[in-house]
MARTORKOL-565818 format. One record per atom (N, C-alpha, C, O, CB): x, y, z. Coordinates in steps of 0.2 Angstrom, whole numbers, plus 5000, padded with zeros to 4 digits. Glycine has a CB too. Layout:
XYZ...
# end
This chain:
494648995011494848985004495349045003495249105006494248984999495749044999496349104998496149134990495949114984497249064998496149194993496149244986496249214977495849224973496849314986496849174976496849104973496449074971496249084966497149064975496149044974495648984974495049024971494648994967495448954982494949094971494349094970494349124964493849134961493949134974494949124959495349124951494949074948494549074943496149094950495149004952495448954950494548914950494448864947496248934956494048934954493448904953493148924949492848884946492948904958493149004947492749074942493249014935492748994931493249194945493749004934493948994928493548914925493448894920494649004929493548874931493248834931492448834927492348804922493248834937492048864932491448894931491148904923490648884920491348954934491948954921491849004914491948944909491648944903492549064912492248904910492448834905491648804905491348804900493148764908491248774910490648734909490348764906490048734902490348714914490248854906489648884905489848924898489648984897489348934911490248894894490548934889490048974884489849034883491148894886489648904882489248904878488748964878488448994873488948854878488548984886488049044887488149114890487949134896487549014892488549134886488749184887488249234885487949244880489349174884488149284890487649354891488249414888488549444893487249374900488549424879488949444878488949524877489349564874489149404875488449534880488049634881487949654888487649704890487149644878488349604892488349624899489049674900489649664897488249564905488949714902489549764905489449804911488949814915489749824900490149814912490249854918489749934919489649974914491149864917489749944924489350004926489750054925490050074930489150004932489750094919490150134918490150224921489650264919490150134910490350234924490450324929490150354921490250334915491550364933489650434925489450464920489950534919490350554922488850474922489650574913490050634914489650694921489050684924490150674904490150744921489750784925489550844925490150874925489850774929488950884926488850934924489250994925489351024930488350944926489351004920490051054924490051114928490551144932490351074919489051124926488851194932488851174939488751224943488151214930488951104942489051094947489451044948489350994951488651084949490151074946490751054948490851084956490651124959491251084943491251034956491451044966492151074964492451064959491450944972492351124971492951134968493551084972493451044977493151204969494151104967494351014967494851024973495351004971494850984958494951044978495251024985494951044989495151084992495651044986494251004992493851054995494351045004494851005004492951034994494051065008494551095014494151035019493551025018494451185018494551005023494450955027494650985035495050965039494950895025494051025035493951055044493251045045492951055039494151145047492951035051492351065054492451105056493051125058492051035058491751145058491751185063492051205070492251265072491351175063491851125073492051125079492651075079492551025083491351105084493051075075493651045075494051085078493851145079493851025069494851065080495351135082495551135075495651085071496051125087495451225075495951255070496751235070497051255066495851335070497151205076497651205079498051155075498551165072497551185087497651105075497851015073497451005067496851015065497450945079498150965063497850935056498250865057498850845058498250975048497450815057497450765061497450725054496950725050496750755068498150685053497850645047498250555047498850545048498150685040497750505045498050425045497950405039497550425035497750375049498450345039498350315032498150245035498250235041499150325026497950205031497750115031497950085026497750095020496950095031498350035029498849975023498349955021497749965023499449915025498549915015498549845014498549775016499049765019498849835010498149735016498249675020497649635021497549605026498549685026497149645016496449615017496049625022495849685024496449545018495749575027495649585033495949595039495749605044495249555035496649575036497049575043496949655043496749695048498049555043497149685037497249765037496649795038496849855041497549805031496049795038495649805040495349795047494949835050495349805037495649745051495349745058496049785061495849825065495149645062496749785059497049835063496849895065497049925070497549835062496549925058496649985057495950015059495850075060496849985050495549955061494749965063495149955072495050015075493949875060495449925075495649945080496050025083496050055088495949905082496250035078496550095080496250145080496450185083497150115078495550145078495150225077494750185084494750225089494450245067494550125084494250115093494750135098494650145104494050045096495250145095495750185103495650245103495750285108496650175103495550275097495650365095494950375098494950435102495550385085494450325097493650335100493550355108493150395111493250265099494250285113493950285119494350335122494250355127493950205124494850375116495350415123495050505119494850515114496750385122495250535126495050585126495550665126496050675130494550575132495350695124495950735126495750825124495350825120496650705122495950895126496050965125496250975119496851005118496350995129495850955115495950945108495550975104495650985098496050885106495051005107494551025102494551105100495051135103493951005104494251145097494051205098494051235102493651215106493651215097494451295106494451325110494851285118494851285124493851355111495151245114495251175121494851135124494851125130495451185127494351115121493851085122494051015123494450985119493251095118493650975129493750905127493550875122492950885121493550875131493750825118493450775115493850715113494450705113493250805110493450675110493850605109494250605102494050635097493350535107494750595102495150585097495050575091495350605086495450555099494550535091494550515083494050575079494050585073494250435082493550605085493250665081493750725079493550775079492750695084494350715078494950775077495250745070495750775067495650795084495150685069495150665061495050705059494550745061494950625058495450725051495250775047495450735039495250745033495650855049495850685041495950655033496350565034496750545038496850725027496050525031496150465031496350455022496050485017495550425035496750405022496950405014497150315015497550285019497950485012496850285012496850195010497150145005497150174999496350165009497250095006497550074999497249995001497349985006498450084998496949954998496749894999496349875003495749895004497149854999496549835007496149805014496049855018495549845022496649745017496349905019496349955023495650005019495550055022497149995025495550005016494950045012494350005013493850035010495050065004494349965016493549945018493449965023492849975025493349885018494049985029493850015036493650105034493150135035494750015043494250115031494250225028493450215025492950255027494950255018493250145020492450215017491950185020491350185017492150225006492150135027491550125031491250185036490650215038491750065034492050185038492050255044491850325039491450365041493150275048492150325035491850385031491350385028491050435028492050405026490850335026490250325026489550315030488950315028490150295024489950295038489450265042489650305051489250305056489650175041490150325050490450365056490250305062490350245060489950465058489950325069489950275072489950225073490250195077489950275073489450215069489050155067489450095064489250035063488550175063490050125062490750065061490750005067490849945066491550105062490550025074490850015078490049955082490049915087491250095083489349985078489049925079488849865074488449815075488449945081489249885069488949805063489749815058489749775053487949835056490149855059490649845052491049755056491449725052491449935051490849725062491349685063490949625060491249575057491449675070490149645062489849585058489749575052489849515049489349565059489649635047489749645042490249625037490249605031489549675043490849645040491549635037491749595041491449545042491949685035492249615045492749555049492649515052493149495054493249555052492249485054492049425055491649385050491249335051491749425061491849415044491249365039491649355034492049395031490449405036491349265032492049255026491849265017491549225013492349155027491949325018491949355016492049335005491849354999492249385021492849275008493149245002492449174999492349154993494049195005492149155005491649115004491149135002490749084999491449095008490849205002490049264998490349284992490049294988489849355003491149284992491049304985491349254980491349274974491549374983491449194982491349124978490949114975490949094970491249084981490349124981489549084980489349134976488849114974488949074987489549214974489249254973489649254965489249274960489449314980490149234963490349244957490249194954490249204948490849254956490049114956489949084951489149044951489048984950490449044950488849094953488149094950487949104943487949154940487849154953487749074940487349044934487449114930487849114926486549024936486949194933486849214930487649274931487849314926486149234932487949264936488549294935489249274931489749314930488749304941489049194931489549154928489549204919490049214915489249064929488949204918488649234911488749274909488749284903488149244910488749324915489049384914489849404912490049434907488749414920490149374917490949374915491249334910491849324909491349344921490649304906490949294899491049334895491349334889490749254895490749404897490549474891491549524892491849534897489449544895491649524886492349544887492149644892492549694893492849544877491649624894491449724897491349694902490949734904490649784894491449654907491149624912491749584915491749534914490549584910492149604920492649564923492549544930491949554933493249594923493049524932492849484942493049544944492749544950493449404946493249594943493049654950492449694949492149734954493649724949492149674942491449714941491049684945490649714948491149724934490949574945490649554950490649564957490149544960490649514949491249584959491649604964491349674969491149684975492349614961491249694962491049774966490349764968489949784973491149864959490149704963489349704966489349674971488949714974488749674962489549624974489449584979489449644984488949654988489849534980490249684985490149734990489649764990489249764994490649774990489449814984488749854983488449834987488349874992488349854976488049764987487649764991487549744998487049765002487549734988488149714999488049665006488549715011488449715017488449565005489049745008489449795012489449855013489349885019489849795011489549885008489249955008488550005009488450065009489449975003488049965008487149975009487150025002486750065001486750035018487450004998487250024991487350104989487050134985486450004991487950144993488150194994488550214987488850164984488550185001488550274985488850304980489450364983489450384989488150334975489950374977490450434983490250494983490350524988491350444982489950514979489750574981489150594991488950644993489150594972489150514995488950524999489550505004489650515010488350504998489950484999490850485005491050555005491150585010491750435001491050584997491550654997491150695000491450725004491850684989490450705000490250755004490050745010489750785013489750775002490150705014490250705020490350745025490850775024490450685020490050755031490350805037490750765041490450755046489750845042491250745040491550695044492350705038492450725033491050625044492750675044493550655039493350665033492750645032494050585040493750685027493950675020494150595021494350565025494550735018494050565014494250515014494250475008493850435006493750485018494950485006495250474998495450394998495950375001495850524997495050354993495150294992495750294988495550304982494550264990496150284987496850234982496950194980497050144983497250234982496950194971497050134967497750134962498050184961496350134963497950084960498450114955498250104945498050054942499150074957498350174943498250184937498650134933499150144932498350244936498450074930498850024928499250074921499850074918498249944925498750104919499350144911499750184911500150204906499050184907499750204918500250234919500750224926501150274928500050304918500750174929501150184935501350204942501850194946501450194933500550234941500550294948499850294951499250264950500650374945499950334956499350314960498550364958498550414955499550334969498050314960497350364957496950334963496650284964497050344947497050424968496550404974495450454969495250494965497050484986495250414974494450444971494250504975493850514979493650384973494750554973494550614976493950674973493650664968495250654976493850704977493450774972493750784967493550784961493350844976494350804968494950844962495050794957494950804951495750864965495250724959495250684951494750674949494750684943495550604951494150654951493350674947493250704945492850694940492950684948493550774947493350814942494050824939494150884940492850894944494350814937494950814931494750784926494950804920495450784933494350704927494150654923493550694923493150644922494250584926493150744922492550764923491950704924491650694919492450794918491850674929491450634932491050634939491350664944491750574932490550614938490050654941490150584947489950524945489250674936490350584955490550554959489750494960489750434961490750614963489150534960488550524961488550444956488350394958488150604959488750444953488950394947489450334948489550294943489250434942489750334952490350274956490050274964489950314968491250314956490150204963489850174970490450154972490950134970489450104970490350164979491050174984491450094984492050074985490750204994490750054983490949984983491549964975491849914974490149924983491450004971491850014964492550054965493050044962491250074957492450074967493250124973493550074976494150064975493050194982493350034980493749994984493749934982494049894985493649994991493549904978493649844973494149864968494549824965493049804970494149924968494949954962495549944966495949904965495050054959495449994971496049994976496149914977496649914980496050034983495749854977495749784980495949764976496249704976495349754982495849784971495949724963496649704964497049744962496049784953497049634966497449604965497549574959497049554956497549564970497949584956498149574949498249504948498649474951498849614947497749484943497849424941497249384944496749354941498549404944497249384951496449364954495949374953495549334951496249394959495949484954495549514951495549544945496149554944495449544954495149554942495149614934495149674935494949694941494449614929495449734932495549784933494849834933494449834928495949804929494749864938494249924937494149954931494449914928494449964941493949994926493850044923493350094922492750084924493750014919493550154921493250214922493350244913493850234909493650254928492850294913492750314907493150394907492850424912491950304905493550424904493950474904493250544900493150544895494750454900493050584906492650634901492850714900492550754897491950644903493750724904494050764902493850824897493850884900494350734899493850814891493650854885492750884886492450924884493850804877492650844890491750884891491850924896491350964897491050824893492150934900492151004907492751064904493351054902492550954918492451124903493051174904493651164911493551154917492651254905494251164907494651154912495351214911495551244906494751074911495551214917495851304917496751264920496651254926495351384924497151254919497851214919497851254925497651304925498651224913497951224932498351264939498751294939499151254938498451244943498951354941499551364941500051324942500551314939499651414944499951274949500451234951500751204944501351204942500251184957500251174942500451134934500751164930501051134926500051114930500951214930501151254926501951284923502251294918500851304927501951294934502451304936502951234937503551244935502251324942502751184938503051114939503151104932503751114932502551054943502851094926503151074921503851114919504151094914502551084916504251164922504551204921505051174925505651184924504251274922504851124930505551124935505851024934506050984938505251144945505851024928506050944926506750924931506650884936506450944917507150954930507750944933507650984941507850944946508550974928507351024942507651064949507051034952507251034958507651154950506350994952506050954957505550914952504950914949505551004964506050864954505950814948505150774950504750764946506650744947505050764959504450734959503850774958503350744957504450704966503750854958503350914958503150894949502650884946503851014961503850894946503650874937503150814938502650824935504250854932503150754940502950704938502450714940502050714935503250654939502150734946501450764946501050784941500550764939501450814950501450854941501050874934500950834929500350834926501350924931501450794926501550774921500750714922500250714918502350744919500850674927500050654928499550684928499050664925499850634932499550734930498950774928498750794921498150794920499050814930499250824917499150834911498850764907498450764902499850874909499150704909498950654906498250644905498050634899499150624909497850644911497050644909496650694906496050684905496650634915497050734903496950824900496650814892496250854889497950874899496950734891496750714883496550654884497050614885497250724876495950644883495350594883495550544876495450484875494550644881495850584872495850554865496650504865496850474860495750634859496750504871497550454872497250414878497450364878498450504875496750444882496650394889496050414889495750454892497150404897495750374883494950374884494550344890493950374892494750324878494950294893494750234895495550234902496150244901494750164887495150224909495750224915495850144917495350144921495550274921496050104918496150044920496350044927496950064927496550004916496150024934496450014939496549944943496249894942496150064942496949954946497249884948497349914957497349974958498149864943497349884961497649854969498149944970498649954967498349754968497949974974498250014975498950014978499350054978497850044977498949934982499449934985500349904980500949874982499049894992500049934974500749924970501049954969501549944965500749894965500950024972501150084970501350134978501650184980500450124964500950104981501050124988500550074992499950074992500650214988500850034996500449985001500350015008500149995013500749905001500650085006500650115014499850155015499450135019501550185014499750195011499450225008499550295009499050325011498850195008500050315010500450395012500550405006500150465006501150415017500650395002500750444994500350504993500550554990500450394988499650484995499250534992499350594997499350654994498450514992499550595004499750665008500150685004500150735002499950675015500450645004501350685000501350704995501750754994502050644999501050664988500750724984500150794983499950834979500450684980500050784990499750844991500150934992500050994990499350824997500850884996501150934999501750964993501951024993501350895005502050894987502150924982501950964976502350984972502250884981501150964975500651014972500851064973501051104969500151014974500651084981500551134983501251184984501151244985500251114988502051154985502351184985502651204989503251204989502251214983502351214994502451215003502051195008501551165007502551285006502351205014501951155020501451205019500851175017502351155029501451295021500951355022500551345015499951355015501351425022500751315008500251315003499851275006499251285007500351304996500151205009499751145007499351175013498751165011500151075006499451195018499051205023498151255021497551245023499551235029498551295019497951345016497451305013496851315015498051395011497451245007497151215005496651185007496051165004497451185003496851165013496751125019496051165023495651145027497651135024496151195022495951265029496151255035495851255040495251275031496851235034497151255043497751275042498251245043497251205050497551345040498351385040498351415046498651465047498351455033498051395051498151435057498751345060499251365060497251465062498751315062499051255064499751245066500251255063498851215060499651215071500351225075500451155078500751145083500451285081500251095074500451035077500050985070499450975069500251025087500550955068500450905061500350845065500850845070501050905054500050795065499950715068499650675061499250685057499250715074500250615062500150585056500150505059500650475061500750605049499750465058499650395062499650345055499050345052498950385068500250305052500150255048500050215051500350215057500550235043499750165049499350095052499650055046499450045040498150095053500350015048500349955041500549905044500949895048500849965034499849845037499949785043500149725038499949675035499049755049500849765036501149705029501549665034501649685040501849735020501649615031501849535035502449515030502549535025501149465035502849465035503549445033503549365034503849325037504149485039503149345030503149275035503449235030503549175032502349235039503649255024504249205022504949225026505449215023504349215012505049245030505749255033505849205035506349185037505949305038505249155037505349085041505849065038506349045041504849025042505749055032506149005028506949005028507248955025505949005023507349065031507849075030508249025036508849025038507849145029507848975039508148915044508048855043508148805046507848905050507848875036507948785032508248785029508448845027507548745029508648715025509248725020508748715013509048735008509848655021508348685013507848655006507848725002508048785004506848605009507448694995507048754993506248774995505848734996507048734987506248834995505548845000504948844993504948864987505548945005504448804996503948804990503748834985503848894986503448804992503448834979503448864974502948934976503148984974503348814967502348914979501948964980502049024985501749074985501348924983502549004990503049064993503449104990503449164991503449044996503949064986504349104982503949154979504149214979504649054978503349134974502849184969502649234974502649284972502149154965502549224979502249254985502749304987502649364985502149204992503249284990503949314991504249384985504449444986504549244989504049364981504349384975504049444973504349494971504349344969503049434974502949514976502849544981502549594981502649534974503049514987503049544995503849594995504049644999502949475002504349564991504949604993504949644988505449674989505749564993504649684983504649754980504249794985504549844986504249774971503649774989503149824992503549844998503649905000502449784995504049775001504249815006504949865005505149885010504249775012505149864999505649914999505149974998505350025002506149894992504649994993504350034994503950074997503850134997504250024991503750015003503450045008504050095012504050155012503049995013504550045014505250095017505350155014505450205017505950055016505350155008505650205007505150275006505350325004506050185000504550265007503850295007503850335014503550385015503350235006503950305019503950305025504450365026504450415029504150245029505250325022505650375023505650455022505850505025505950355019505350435014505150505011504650535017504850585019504750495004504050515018503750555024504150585030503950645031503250525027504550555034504750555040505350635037505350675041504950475043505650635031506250645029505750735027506050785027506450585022505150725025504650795024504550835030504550895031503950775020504350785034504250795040504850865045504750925047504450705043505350825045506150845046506150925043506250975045506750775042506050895037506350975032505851025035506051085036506250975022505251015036504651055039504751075045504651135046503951025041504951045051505251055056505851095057506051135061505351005058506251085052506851135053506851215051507151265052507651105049506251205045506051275045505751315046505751375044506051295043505251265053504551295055504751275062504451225064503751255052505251305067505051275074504451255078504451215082505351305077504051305074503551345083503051285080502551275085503151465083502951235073502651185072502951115075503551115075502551175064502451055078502651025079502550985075502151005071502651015083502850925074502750875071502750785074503150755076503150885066502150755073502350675075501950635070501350635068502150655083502650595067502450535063502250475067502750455069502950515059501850445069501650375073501550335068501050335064501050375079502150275068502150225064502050165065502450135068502550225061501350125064501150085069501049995064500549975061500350125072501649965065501649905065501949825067502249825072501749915062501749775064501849725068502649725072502849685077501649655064502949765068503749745070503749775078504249755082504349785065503349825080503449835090503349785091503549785097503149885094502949715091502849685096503449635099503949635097502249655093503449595104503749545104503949505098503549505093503649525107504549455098504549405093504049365092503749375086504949375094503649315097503049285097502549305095502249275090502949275101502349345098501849385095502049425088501649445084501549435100502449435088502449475080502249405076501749395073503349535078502749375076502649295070501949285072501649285066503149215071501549275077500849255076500549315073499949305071500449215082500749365072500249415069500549405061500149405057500349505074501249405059501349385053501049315049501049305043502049395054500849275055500749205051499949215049499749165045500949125056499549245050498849275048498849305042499049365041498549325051498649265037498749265028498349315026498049335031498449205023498249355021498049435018497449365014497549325009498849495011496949385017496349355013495749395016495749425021496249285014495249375014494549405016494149345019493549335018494149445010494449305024494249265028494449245034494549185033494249225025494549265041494949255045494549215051493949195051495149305047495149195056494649165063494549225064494849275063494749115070493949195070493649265075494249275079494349335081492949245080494649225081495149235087495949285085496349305088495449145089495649265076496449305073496149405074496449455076496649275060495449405073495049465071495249505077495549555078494249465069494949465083495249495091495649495093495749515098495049465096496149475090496849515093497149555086497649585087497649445095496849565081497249605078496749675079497049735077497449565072496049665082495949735084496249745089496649795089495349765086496449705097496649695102497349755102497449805106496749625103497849705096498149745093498449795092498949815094498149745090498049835086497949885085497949945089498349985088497649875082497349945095497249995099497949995102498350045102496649975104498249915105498649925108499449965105499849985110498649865110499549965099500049985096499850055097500450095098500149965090499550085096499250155096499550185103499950225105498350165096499150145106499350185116500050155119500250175124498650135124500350115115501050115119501750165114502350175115501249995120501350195106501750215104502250275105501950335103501650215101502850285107503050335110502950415108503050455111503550315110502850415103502650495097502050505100501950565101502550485088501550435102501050455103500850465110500250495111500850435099501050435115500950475121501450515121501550495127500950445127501950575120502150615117501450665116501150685120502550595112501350675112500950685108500250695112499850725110500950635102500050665117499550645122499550705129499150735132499850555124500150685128500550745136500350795134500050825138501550765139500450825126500450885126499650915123499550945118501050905122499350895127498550915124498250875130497650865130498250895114498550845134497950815140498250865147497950855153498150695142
# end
């Protein structure tokens, strides 16, 4: 069944059951948080036994479960290969040199699995998630009697049923304060702030900007925001508690409000920030599908690095101001597969076209997102020799023609064959080990 259809039954449902409406049900609303145990708001993404050398960071597209089984293959290639990568040059597998993973949609069910569940992804996230239809559990799962009842209450929408189904059956009932504290990668989910235009990842730092106590949001409520397709799904909501935590403006903010014209993207930052500052204008945060704002899900490194001002600020933040080799692996698994149509003379179906119509803004944006990284990258490099840098950009367009269209003709739903799930981990690994940055990158530490 397609993301569509399951609109189109729920609306169904809501018409038979109009009459019984449970109109005092609502959404699970995030708490405020104490402010004597505020976390501080960037906390540092090293281990112990990590290299101080390497700031190991990936991002995960959008794309349902296509984008989650690719992106679930590439951390199994990070897993089987090995390399003098660790502390003092120590061996170890790649993927324990993660230090930050950043998601947007379909790719954020692989990030707050691995970040919730470390290896244990690799014994049940296949049965759990990609191989399970997933569009069919949350069918049967929304228009239940008592949920049908529920989504008549105007506090009560299909991402709120949404988040429950995951709550339960996906995530084991996990809250983020057990993502963000984690001994393992940092692992910032992204959604987009419908009120304002821009991206809102579930970090330590936006929590406590919103003064909310993490312990209070279930990770399955993170990634049904960042999932929320518009129109499908209902928007997320979060309660703004701003005005209840002392809050001290950062310098960065301070400084950025000052440079409108000389770094126009360092202002806009700020200017979000200041935004959530007054509760009494954005009482109330509405989130939508993160991948409308960024389907790459790189935004949030690069706003990091805009904050901070410099590569050396952003790195201190970080804790690896000692580091001399940046690694950045995007995994995006957006699809082209209306291009078929450009070998027929007819008009192409109405349901493509709508399709079409919002696949060609993402991928201008994704390009130009990429750009922007690769373009930061460059400027880092020319004024930091002795740093290296590698961007590894990992998508369907390296394959052959054949194989790339069958990998483009696999629809963005939460329902696949097993045969589509196994090649598109197959996939994945494989894009990883044949990429040239990254056996590059491989020579120089094996």
């Amino acid at each position: 069944m397609k993301l569509a259809a399951i609109a189109r039954v729920m609306l169904l449902s809501l018409a038979v059951l109009g009459g019984c409406a449970t109109m005092d049900a609502r959404y699970e609303l995030n708490q405020p948080l104490n402010p004597a145990a505020k976390k501080p708001p960037e906390p540092a993404e090293k281990l112990p036994q990590r290299s101080d050398k390497t700031l190991f960071l990936m991002s995960f597209s959008g794309g349902g479960t296509r984008a989650a089984a690719l992106s679930y293959g590439v951390l199994k290639e990070l897993r089987n290969t090995r390399a003098h990568i660790g502390r003092n040059g120590a061996e170890r597998r790649l993927l324990d040199e993660v230090d930050y993973i950043s998601s947007v949609s379909g790719g954020s069910f692989t990030a707050a699995y691995y970040g919730l569940f470390g290896d244990a992804i690799f014994d049940d996230f296949e049965k759990v998630f990609l191989r399970k239809d997933i569009e069919h559990g949350l069918t049967s799962w929304l228009v239940s009697v008592d949920m049908v009842k529920r989504l008549l209450s105007p506090l009560y929408g299909r991402s709120d049923g949404v988040a429950d189904y995951y709550h339960r059956f996906v995530f084991r009932k996990k809250h983020l304060d057990e993502l963000i504290d984690k001994n393992g990668p940092y692992v910032e989910i992204n959604a987009a702030d419908f009120g304002r235009g821009t991206r809102f990842g579930f970090s330590a730092a936006r929590l406590n900007l919103i003064c909310t106590d993490p312990a209070s949001i279930t990770v399955a409520r993170a990634v049904a925001a960042s999932s929320s397709v518009p129109v499908v799904f209902s928007p997320i909501t979060l309660r703004n508690y701003a005005d209840q935590c002392p809050h001290t403006v950062p310098d960065w903010v301070n400084e950025a409000l000052k440079q409108k014209h000389s770094n126009a993207r360092r202002y806009r930052e700020a200017v979000m920030y200041m935004s959530y500052m007054h509760p009494g204008k954005r009482q109330y945060i509405h989130l939508l599908d993160g991948g409308l704002v960024d389907n790459l899900g790189v935004r949030a490194s690069i706003a990091r690095s805009i904050r901070a001002g410099s590569l050396e600020q952003s790195l201190n933040v970080r804790g690896k101001n000692s580091t001399d080799r940046i690694i950045f692996i995007v995994v995006d698994a957006a699809t082209k597969s209306a291009a078929k149509w450009d070998e027929f003379p007819g008009e192409p179906p109405t349901e493509v076209v709508v399709s079409n119509a919002t696949s060609m803004p993402l991928e201008q944006i994704n390009f130009e997102t990429l750009e922007l990284l690769r373009s930061q990258m460059q400027a880092w490099k020319d004024r930091d020799s002795n740093r290296d840098f590698h961007v590894i950009y990992l998508s369907f367009d390296e394959l052959e023609k054949a194989e790339r269209e069958a990998m483009q003709d696999i629809p963005t739903s939460f329902a696949l064959e097993t045969e589509q799930v196994d090649k598109l981990i197959e996939v994945g690994g494989r894009l990883l080990r044949n990429h040239p940055e990254y056996q590059r990158w491989l020579r120089a530490v094996q």
